[in-house]
C-alpha positions as CSV (number, residue, x, y, z in Angstrom):
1,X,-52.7,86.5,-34.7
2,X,-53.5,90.3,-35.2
3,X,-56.5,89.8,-32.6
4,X,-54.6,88.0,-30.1
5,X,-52.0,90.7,-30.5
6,X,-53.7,93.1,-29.6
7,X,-55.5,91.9,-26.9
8,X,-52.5,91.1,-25.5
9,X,-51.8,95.3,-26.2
10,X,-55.3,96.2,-24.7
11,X,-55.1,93.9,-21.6
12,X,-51.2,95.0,-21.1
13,X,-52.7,99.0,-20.8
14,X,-48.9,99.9,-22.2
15,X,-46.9,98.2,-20.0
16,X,-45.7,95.8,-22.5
17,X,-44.2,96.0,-25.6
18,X,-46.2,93.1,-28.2
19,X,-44.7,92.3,-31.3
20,X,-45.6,89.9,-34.1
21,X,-43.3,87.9,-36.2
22,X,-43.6,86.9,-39.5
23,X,-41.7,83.6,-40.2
24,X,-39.0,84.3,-43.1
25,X,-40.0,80.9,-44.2
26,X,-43.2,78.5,-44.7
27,X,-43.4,75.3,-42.8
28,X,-41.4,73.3,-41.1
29,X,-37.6,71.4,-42.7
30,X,-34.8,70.2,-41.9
31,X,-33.2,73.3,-42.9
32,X,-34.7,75.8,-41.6
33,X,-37.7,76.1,-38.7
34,X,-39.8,78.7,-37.4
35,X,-37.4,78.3,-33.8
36,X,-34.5,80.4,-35.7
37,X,-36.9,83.1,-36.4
38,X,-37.9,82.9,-32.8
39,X,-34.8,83.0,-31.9
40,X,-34.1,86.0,-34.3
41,X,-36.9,87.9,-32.7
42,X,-35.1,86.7,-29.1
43,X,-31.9,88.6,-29.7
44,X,-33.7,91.7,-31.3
45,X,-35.8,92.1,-28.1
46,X,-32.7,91.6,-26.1
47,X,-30.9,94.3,-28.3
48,X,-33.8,96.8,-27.8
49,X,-34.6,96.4,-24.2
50,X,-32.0,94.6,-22.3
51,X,-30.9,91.0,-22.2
52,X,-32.9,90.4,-18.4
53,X,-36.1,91.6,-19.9
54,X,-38.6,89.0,-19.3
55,X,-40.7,87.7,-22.5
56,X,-43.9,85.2,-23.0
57,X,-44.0,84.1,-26.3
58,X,-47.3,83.0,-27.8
59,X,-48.0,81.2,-31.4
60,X,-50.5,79.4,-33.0
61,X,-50.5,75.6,-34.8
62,X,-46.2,75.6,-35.8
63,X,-45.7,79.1,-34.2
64,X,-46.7,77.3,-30.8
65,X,-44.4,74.6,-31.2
66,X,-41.2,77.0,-31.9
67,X,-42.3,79.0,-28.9
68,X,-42.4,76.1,-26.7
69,X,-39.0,75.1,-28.4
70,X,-37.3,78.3,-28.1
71,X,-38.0,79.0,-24.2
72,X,-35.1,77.6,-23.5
73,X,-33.7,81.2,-24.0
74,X,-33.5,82.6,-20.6
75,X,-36.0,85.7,-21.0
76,X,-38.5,83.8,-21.6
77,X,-41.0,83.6,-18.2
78,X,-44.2,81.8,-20.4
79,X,-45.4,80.3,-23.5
80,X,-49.0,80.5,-24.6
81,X,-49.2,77.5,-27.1
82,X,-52.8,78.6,-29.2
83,X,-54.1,75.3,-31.2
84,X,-50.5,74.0,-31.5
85,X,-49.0,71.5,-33.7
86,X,-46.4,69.5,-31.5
87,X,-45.4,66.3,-30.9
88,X,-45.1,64.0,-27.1
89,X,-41.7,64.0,-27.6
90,X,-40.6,67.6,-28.3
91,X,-40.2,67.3,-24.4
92,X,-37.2,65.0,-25.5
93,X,-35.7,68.1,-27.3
94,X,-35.3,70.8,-25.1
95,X,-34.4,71.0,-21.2
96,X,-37.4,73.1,-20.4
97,X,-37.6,73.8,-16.9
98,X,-39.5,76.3,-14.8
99,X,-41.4,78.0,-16.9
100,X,-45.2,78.8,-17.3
101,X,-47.0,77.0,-20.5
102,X,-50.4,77.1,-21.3
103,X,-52.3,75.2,-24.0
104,X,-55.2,76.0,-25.5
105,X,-56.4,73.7,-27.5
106,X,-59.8,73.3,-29.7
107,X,-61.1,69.6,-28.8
108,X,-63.0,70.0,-32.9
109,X,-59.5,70.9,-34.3
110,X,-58.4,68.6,-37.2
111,X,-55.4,69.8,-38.4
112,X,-53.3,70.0,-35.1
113,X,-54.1,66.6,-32.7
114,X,-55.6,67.6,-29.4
115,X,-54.0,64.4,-28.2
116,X,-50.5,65.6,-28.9
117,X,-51.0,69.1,-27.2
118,X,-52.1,66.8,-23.9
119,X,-49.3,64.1,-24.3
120,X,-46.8,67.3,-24.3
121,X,-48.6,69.3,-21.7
122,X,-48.2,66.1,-19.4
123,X,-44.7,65.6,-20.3
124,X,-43.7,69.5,-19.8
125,X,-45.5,69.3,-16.6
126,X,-42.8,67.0,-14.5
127,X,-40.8,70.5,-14.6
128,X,-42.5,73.3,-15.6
129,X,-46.1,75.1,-14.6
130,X,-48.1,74.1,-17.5
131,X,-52.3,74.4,-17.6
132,X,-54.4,73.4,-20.4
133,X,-57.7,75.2,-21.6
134,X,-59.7,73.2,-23.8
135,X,-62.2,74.4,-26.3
136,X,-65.1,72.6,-26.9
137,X,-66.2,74.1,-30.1
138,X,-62.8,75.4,-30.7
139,X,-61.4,74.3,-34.7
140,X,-57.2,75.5,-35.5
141,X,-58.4,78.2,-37.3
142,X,-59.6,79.9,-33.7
143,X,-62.5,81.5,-35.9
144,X,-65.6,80.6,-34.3
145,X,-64.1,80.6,-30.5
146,X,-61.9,83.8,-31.0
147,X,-63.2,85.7,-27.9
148,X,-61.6,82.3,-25.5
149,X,-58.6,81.9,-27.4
150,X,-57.8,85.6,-27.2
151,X,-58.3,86.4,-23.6
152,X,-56.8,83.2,-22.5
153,X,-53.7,84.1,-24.3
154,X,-54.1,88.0,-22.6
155,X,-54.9,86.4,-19.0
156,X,-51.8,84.6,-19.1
157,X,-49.4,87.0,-20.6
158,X,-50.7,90.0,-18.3
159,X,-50.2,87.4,-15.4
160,X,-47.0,85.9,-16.4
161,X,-45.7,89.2,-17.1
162,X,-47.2,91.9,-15.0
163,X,-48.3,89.6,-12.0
164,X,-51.7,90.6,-12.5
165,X,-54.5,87.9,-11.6
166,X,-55.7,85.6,-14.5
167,X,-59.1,85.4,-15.0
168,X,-60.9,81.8,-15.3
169,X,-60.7,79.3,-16.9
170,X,-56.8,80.6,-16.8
171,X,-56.4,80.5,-13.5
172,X,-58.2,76.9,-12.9
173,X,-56.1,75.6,-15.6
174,X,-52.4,76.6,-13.9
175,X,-53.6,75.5,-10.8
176,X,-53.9,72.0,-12.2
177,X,-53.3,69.2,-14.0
178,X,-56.2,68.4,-15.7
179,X,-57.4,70.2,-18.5
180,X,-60.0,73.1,-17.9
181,X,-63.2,72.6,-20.7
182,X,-64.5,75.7,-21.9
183,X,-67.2,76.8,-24.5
């Protein structure tokens, strides 16, 4: 996520403030999940620069399934969900409702099911402005596709944040439903 970071940084040209979080635990349990470090993060940015300061989150495989989970907070205005690991019916969990999510998604990933990312997309959808890029060669690990993943993730936080125009296949994918192939 140090790439994506700092594109997000580079594409921002210091208007925003990007910050990475390390989870304070592996996984996912019924104990603890990765949406109470979000959440952490949340009230820290809040703290720091005011509670109306508007926030896109973005996380890969888990890390996009707590950001899509913890936009409920208020701040946040987007969610960039990179090669995430979620399920249809996270939509049952949380009363998302208008905010920007977009998916990216490798179509060769094997570790996090394409087919989930789309069931939620579609489900998210009904209230929210939700686009889907899909990467033809992409794999979870983002290694080989890095360049797409990375300015996708840029496009849509510079836009979501800043109101600045996002580039394609960003801007074909909010402007519909269907997914957007790439690559």
């Amino acid at each position: 996520m140090i790439p994506v970071a700092r594109r997000i940084a580079r594409a921002g040209k210091r208007r925003l403030a990007v910050y990475r979080l390390l989870n304070s635990y592996r996984g996912w349990d019924t104990r603890h999940t990765p949406v109470e470090d979000a959440h952490w993060a949340l009230d820290r940015v809040a703290e720091r620069y005011g509670a109306d300061v508007p926030v896109c989150l973005v996380g890969h495989s888990l890390g996009g399934r707590a950001s899509i989970l913890a936009a409920t907070r208020s701040s946040v205005r987007g969610v960039v969900a990179l090669a995430a690991f979620v399920y249809a019916n996270d939509a049952d969990r949380l009363p998302l409702r208008d905010r920007r999510v977009l998916f990216v998604h490798g179509l060769r990933d094997r570790i996090a099911p394409v087919q989930r990312a789309r069931a939620l997309a579609a489900r998210l959808a009904a209230r929210n402005q939700v686009g889907f890029v899909a990467i033809r060669n992409g794999k979870h690990a983002m290694l080989a596709e890095h360049r797409t993943f990375e300015r996708a993730a840029a496009d849509f936080v510079t836009a979501t944040l800043l109101g600045t125009a996002p580039g394609s296949p960003v801007a074909e994918a909010m402007d519909g439903p269907e997914p957007v192939e790439v690559g």
